[in-house]
N, CA, C and O atoms as CSV, one atom per row, in Angstrom:
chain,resi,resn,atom,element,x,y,z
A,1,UNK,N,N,-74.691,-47.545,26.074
A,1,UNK,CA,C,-74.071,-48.667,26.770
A,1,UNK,C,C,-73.939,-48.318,28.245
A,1,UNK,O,O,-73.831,-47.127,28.537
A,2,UNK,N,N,-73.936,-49.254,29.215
A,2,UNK,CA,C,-74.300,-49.089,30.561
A,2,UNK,C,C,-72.214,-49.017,31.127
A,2,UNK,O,O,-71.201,-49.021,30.428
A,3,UNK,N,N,-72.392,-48.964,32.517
A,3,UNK,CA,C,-71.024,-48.790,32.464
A,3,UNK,C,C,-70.038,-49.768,32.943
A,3,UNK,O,O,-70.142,-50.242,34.074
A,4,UNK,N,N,-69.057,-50.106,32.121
A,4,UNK,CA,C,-68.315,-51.076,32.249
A,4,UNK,C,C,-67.203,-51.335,33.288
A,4,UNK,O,O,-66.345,-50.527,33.643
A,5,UNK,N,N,-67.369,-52.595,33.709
A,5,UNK,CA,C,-66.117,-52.727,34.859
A,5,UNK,C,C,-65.633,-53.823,34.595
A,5,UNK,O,O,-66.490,-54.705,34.566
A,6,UNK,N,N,-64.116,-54.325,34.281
A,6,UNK,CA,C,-63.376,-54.916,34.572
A,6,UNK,C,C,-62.680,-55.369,35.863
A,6,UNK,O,O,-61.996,-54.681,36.620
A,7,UNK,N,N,-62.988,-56.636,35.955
A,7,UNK,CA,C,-62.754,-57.085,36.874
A,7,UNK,C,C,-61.091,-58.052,36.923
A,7,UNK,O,O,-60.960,-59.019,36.172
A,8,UNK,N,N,-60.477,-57.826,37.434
A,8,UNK,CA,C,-58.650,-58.805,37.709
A,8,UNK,C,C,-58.103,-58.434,38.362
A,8,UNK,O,O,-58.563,-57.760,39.284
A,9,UNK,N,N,-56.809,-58.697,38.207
A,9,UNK,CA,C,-55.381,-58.157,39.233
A,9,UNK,C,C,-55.074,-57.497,38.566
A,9,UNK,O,O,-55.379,-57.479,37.374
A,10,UNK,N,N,-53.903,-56.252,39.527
A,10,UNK,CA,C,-53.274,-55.348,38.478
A,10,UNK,C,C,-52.436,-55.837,38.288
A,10,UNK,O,O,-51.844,-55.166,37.443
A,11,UNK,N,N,-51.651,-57.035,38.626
A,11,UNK,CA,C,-50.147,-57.724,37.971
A,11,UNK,C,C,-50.366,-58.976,36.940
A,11,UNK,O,O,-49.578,-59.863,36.610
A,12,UNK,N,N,-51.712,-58.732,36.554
A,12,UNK,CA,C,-51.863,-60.104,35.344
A,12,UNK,C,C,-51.369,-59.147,33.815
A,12,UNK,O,O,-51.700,-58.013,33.466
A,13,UNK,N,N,-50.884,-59.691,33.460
A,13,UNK,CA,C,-50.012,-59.326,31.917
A,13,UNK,C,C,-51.628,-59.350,30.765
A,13,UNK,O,O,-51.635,-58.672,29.737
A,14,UNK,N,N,-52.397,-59.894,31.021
A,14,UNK,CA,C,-53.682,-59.889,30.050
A,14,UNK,C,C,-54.384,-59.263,30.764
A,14,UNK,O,O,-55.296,-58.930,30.006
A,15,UNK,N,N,-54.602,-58.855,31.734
A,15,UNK,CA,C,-55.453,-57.696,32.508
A,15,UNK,C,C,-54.814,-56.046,32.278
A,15,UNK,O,O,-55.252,-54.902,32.159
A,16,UNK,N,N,-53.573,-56.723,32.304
A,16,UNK,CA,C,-52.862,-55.253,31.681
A,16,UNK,C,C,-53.267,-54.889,30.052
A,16,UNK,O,O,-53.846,-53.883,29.640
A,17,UNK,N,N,-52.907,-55.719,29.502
A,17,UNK,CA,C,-53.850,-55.396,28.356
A,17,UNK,C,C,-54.912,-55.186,27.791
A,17,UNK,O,O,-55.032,-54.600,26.716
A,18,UNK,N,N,-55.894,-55.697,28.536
A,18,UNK,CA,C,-57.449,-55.455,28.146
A,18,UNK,C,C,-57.375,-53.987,28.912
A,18,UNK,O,O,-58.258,-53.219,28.530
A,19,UNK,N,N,-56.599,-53.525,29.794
A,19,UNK,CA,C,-56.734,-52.012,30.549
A,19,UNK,C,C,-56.194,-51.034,29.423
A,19,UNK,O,O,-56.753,-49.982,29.115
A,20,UNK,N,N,-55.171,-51.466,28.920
A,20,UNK,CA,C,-54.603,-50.262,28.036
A,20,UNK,C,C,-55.522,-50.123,26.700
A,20,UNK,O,O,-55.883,-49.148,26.040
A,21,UNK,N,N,-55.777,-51.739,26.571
A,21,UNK,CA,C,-56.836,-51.591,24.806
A,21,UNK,C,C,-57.896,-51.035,24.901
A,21,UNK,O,O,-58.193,-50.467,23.850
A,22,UNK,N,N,-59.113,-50.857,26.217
A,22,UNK,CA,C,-60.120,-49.976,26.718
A,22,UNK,C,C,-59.106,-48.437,26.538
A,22,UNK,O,O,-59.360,-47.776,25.530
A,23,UNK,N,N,-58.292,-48.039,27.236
A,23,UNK,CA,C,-58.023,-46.785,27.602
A,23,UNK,C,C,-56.770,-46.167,25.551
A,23,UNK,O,O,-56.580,-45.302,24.695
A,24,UNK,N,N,-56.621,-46.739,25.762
A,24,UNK,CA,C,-56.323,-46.719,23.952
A,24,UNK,C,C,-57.662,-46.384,22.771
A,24,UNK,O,O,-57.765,-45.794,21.696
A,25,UNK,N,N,-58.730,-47.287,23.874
A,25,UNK,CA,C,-59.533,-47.284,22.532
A,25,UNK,C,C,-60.941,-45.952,23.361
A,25,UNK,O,O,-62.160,-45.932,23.192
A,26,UNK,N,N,-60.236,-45.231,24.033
A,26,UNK,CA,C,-61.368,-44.239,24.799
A,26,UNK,C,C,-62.779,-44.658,25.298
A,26,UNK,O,O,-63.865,-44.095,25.162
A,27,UNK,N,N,-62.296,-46.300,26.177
A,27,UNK,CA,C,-63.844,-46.286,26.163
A,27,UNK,C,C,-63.696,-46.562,28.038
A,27,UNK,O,O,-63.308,-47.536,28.682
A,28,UNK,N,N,-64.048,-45.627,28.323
A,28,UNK,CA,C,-64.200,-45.548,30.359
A,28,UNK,C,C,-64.805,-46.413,31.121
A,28,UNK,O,O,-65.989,-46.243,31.414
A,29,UNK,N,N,-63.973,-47.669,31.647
A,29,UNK,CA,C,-64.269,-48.125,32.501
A,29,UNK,C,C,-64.483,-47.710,34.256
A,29,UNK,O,O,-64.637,-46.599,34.763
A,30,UNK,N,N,-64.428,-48.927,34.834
A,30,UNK,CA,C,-64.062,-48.801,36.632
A,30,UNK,C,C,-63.021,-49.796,36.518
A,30,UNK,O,O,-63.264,-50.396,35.471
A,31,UNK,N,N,-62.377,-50.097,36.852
A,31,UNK,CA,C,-61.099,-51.493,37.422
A,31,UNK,C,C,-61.516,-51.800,38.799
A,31,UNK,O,O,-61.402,-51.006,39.732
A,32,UNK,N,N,-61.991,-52.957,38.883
A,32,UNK,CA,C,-62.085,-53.316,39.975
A,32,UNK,C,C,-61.267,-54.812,40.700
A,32,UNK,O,O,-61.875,-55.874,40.563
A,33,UNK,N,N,-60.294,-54.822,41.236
A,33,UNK,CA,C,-58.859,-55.513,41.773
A,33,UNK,C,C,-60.050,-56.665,42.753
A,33,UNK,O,O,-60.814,-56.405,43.682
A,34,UNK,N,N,-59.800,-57.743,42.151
A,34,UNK,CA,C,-60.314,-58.927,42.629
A,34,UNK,C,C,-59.824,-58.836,44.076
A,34,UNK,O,O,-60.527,-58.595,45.058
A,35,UNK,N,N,-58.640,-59.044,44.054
A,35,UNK,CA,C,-57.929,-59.596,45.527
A,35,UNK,C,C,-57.687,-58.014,46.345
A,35,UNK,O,O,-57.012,-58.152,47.365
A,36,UNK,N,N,-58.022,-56.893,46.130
A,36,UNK,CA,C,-57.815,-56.388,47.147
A,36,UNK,C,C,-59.663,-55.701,47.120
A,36,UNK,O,O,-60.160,-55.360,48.193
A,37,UNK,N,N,-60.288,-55.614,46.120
A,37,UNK,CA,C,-61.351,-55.026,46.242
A,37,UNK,C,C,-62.768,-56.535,46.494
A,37,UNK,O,O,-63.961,-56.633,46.206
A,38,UNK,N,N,-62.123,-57.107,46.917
A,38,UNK,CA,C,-63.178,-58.568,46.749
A,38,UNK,C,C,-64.116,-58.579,45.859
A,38,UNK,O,O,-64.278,-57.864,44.870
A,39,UNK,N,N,-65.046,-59.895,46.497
A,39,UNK,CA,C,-66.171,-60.284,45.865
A,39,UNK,C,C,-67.516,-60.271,46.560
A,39,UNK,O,O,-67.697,-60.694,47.702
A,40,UNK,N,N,-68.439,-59.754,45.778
A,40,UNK,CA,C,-69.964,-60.406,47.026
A,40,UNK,C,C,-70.840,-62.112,46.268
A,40,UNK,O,O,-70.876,-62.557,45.121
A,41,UNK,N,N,-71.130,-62.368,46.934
A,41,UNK,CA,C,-72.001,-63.369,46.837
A,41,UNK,C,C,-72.901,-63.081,45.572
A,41,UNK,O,O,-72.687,-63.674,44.515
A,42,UNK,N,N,-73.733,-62.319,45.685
A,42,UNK,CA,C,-74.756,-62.179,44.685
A,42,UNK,C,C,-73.805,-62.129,43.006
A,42,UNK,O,O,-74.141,-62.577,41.910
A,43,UNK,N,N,-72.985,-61.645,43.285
A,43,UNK,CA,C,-72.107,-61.626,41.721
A,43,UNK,C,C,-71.666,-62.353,41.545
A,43,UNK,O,O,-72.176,-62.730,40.490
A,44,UNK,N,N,-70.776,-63.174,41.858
A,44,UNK,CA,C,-70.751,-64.635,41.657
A,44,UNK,C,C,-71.751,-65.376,41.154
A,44,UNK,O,O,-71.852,-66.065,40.139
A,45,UNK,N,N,-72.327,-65.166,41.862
A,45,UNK,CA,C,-73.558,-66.119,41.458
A,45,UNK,C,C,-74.242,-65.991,40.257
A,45,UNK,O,O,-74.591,-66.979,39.612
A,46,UNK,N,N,-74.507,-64.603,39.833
A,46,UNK,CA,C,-74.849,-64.013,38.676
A,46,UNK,C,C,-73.603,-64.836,37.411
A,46,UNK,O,O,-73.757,-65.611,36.467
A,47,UNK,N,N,-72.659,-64.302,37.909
A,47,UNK,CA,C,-71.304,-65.375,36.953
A,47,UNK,C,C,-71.269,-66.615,36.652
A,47,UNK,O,O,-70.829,-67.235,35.684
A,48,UNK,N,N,-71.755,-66.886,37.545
A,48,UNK,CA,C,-71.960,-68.795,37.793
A,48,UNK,C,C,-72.870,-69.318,37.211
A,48,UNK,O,O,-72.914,-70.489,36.834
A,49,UNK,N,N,-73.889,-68.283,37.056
A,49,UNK,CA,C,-75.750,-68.602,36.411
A,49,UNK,C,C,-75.161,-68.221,34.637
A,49,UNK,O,O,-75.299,-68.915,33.630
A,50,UNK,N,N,-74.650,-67.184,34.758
A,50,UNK,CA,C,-74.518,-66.926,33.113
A,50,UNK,C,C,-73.089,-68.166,32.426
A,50,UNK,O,O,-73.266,-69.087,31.628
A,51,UNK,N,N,-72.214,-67.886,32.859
A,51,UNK,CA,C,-70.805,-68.102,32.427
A,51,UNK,C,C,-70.624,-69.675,33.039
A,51,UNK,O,O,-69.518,-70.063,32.661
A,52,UNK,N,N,-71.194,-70.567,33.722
A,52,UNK,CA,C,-71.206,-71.447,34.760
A,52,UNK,C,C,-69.629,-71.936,34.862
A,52,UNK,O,O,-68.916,-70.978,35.163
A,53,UNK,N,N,-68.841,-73.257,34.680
A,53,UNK,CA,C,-67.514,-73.129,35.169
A,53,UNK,C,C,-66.657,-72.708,34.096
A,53,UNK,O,O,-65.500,-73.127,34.138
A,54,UNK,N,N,-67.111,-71.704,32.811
A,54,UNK,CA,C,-66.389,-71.343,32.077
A,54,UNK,C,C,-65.555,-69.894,33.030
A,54,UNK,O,O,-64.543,-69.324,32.622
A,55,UNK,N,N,-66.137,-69.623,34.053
A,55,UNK,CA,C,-65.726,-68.857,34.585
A,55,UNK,C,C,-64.099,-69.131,35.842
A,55,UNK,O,O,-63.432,-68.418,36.593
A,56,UNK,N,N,-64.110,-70.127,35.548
A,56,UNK,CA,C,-62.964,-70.728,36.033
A,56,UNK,C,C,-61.468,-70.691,35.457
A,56,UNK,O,O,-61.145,-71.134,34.354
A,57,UNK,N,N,-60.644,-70.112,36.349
A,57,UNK,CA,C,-59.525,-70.343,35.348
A,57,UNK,C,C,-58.143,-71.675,35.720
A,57,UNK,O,O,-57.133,-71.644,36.422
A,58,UNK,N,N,-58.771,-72.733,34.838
A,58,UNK,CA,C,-58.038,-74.185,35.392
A,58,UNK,C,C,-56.567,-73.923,35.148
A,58,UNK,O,O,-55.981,-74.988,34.959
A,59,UNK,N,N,-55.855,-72.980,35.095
A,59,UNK,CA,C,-54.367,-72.714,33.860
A,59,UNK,C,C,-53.975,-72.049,35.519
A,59,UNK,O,O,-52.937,-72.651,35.794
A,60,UNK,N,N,-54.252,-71.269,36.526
A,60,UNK,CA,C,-53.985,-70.480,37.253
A,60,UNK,C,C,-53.307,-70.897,38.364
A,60,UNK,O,O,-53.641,-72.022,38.733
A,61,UNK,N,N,-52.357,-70.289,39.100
A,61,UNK,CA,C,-51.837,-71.179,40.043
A,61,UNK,C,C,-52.291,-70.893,41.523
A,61,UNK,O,O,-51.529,-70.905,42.490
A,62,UNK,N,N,-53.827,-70.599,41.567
A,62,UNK,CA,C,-55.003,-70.199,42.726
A,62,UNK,C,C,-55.580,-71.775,42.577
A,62,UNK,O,O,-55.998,-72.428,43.533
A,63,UNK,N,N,-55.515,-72.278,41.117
A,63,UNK,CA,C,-56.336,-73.335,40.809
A,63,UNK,C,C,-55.333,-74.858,41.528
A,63,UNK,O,O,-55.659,-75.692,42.372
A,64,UNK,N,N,-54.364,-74.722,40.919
A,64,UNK,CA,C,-53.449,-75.419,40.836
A,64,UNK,C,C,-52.878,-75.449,42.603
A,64,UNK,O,O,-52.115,-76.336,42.983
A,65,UNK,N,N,-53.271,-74.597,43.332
A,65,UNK,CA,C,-53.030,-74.488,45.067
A,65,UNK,C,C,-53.976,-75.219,45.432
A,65,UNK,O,O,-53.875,-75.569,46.607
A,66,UNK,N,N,-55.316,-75.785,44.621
A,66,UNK,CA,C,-55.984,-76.318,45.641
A,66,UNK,C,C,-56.412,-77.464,45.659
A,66,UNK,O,O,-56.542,-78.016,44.567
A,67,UNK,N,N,-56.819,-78.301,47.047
A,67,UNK,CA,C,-56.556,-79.797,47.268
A,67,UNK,C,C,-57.237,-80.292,45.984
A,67,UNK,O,O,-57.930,-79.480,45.371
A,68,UNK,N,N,-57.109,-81.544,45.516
A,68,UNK,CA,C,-57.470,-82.413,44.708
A,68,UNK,C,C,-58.894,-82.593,44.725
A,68,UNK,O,O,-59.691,-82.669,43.790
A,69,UNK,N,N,-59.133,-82.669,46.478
A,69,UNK,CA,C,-60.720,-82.859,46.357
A,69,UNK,C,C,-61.205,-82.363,46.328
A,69,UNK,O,O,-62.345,-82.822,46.398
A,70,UNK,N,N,-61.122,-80.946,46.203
A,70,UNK,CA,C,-61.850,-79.570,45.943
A,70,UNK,C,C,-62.044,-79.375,44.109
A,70,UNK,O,O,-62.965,-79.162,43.321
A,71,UNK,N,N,-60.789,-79.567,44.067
A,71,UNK,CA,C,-60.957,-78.921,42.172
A,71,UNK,C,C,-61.819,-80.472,41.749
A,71,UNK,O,O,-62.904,-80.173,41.250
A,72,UNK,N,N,-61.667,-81.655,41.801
A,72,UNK,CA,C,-62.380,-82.843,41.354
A,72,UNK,C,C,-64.202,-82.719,41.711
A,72,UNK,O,O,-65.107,-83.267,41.082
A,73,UNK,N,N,-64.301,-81.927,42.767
A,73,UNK,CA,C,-65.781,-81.604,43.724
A,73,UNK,C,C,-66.564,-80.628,42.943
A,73,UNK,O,O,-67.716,-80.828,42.557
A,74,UNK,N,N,-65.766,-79.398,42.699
A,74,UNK,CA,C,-66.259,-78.466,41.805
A,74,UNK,C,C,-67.583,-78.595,40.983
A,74,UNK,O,O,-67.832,-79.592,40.305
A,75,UNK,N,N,-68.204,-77.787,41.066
A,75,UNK,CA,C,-69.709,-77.432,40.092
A,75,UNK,C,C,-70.006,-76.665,40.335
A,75,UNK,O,O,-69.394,-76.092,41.237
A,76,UNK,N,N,-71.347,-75.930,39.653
A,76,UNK,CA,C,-72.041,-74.675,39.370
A,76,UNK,C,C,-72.447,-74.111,40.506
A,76,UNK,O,O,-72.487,-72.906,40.752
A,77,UNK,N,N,-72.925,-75.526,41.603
A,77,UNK,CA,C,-73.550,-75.078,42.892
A,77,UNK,C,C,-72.686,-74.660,43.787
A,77,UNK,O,O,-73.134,-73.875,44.623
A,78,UNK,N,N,-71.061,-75.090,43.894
A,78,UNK,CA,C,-70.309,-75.450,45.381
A,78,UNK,C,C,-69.222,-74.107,44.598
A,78,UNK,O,O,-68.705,-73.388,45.452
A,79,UNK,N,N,-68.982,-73.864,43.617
A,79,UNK,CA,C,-68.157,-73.015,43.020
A,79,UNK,C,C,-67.968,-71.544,43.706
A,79,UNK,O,O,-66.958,-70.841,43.728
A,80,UNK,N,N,-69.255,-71.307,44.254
A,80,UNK,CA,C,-69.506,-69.985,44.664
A,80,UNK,C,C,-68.521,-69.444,45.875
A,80,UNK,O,O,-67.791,-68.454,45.827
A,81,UNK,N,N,-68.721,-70.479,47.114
A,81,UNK,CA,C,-67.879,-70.716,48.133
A,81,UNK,C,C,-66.545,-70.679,47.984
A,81,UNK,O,O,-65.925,-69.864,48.668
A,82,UNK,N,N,-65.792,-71.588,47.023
A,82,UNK,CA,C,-64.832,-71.396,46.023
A,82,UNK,C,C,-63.975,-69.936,45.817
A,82,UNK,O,O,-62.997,-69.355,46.287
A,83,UNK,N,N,-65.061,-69.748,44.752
A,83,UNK,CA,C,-64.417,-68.701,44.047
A,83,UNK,C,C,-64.561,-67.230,45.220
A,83,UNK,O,O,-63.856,-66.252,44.971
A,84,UNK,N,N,-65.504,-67.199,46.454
A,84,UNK,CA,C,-65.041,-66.016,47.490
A,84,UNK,C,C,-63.740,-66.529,48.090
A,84,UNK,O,O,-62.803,-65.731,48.123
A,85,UNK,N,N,-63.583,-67.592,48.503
A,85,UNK,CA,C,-61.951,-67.530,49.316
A,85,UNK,C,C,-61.044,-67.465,48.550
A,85,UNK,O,O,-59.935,-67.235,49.033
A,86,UNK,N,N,-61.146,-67.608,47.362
A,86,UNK,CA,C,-59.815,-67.081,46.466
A,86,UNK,C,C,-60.812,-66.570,45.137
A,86,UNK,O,O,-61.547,-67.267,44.437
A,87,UNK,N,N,-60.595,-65.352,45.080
A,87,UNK,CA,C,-61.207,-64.293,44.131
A,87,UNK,C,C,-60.208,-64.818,42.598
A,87,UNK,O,O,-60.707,-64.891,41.475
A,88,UNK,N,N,-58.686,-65.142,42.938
A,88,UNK,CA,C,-58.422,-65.232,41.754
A,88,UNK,C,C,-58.280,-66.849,40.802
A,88,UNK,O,O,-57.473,-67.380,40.040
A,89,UNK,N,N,-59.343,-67.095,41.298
A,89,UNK,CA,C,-60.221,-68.332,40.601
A,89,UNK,C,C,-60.171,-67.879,39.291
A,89,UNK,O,O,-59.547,-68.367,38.349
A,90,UNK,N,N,-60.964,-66.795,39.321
A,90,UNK,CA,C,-62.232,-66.453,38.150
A,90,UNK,C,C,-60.740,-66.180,36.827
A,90,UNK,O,O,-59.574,-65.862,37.063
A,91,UNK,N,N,-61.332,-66.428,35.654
A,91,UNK,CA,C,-60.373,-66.167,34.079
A,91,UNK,C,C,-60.404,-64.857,34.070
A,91,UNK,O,O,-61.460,-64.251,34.252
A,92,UNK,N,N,-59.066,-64.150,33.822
A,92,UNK,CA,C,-59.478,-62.540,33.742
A,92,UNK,C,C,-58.784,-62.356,32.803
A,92,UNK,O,O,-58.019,-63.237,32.409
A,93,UNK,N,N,-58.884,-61.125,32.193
A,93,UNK,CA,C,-60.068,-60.319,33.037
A,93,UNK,C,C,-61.577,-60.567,32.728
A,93,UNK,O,O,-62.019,-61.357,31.894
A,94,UNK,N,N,-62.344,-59.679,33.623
A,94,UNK,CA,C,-63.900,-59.820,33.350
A,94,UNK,C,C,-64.203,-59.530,33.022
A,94,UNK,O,O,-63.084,-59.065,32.809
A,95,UNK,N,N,-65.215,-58.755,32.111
A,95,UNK,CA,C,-65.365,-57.369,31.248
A,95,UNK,C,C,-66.790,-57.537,31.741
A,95,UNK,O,O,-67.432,-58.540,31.428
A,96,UNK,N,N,-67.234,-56.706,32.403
A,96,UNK,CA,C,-68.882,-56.687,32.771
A,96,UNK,C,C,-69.094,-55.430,31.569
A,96,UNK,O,O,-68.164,-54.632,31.450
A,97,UNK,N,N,-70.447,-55.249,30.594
A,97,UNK,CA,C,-70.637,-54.069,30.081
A,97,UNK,C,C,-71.754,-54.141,30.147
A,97,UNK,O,O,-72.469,-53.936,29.166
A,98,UNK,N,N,-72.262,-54.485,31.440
A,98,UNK,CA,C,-73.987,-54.517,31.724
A,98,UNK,C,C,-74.685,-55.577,31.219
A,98,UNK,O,O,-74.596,-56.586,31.919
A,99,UNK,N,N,-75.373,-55.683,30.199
A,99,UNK,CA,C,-75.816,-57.035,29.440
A,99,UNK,C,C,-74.853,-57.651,29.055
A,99,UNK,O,O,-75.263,-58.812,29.019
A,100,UNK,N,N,-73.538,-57.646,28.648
A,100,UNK,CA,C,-72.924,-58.839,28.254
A,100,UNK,C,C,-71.486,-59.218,29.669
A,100,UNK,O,O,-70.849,-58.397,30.329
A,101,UNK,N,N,-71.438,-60.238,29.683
A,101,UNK,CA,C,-69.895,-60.315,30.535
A,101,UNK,C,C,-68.929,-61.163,29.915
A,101,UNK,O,O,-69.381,-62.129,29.300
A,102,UNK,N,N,-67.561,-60.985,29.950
A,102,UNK,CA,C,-66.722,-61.348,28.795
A,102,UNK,C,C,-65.388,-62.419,29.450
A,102,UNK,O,O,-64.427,-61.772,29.866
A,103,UNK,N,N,-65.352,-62.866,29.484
A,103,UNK,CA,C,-64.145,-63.613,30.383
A,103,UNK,C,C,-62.677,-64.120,29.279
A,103,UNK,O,O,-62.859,-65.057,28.501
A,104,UNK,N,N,-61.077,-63.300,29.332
A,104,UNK,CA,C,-60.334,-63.238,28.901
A,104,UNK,C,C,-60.437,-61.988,27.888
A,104,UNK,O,O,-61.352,-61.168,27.958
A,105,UNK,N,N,-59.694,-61.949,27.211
A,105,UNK,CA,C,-58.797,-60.556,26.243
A,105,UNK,C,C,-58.573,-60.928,25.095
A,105,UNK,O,O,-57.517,-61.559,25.125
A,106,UNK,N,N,-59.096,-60.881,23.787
A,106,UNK,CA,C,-58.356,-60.712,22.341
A,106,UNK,C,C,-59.145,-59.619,22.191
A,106,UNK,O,O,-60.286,-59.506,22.638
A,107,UNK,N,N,-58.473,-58.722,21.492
A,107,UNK,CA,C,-58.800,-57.477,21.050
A,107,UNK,C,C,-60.267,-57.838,19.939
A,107,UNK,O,O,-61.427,-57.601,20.274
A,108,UNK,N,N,-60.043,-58.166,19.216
A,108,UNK,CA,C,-61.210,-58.782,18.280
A,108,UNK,C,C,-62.211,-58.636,18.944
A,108,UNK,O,O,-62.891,-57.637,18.705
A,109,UNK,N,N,-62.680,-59.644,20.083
A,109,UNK,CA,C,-63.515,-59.751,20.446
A,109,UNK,C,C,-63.828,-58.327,21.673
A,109,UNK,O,O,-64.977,-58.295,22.112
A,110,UNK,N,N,-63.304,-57.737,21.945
A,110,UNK,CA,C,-63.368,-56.834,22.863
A,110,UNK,C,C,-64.034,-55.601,22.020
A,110,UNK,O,O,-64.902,-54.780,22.316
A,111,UNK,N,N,-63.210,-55.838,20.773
A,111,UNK,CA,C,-63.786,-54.510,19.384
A,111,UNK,C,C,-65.381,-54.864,19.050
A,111,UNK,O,O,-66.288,-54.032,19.026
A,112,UNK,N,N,-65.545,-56.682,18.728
A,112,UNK,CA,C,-66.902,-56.798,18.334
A,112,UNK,C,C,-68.293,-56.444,19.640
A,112,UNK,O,O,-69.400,-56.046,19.278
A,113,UNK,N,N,-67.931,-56.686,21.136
A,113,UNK,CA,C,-68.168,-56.456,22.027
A,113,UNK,C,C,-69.099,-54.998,22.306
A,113,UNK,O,O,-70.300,-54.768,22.451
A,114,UNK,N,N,-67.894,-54.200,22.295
A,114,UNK,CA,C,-67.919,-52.821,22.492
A,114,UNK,C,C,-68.387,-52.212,21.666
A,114,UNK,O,O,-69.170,-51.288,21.886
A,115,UNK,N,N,-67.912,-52.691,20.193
A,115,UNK,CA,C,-68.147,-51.488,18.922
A,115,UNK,C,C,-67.563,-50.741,18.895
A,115,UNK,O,O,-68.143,-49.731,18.497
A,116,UNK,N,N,-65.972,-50.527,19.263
A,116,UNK,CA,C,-65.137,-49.615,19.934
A,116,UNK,C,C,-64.858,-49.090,18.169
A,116,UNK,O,O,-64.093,-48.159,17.915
């Protein structure tokens, strides 16, 4: 398996958990902090091509900050722009493990995932 990075905040309560259930379950990530470690363009985009606005998190209050005509405007194409001025758009955490990328936390699926 190639090497995995999680992507969120360190003060999300489900980012905290997908960190301890990796480090519980011995399997070595990177953590990589949306809002202080940013985003590039090309990854996004990669997110946007695989995950398209499932990668969105409409529940968030990054989402919920922004004008009406922005979240109503939203799509696959304009999202990108988006989701760099506020990184914590995206549903976290992210679970990149090379070929697959995972967006949110139930252990289940993190076990069928990994093979942990």
């Amino acid at each position: 398996m190639s090497a995995i990075t999680l992507y969120g905040i360190k003060n999300c309560d489900t980012v905290k958990k997908a960190r301890r259930w990796l480090d519980d379950n011995g399997i070595p990530y990177h953590f990589h902090d949306v809002r202080t470690d940013g985003l590039d363009a090309a990854r996004v985009d990669a997110w946007l091509q695989e995950l398209g606005l499932d990668l969105i998190n409409r529940r968030s209050t990054s989402w919920k900050a922004l004008d009406e005509q922005t979240r109503d405007a939203l799509n696959v194409d304009n999202a990108r722009d988006v989701i760099l001025a506020q990184p914590t758009l995206i549903k976290r955490p992210l679970l990149d493990a090379g070929g697959v990328r995972h967006v949110g936390f139930k252990p289940a699926e993190y076990q069928a995932l990994l093979k942990a």
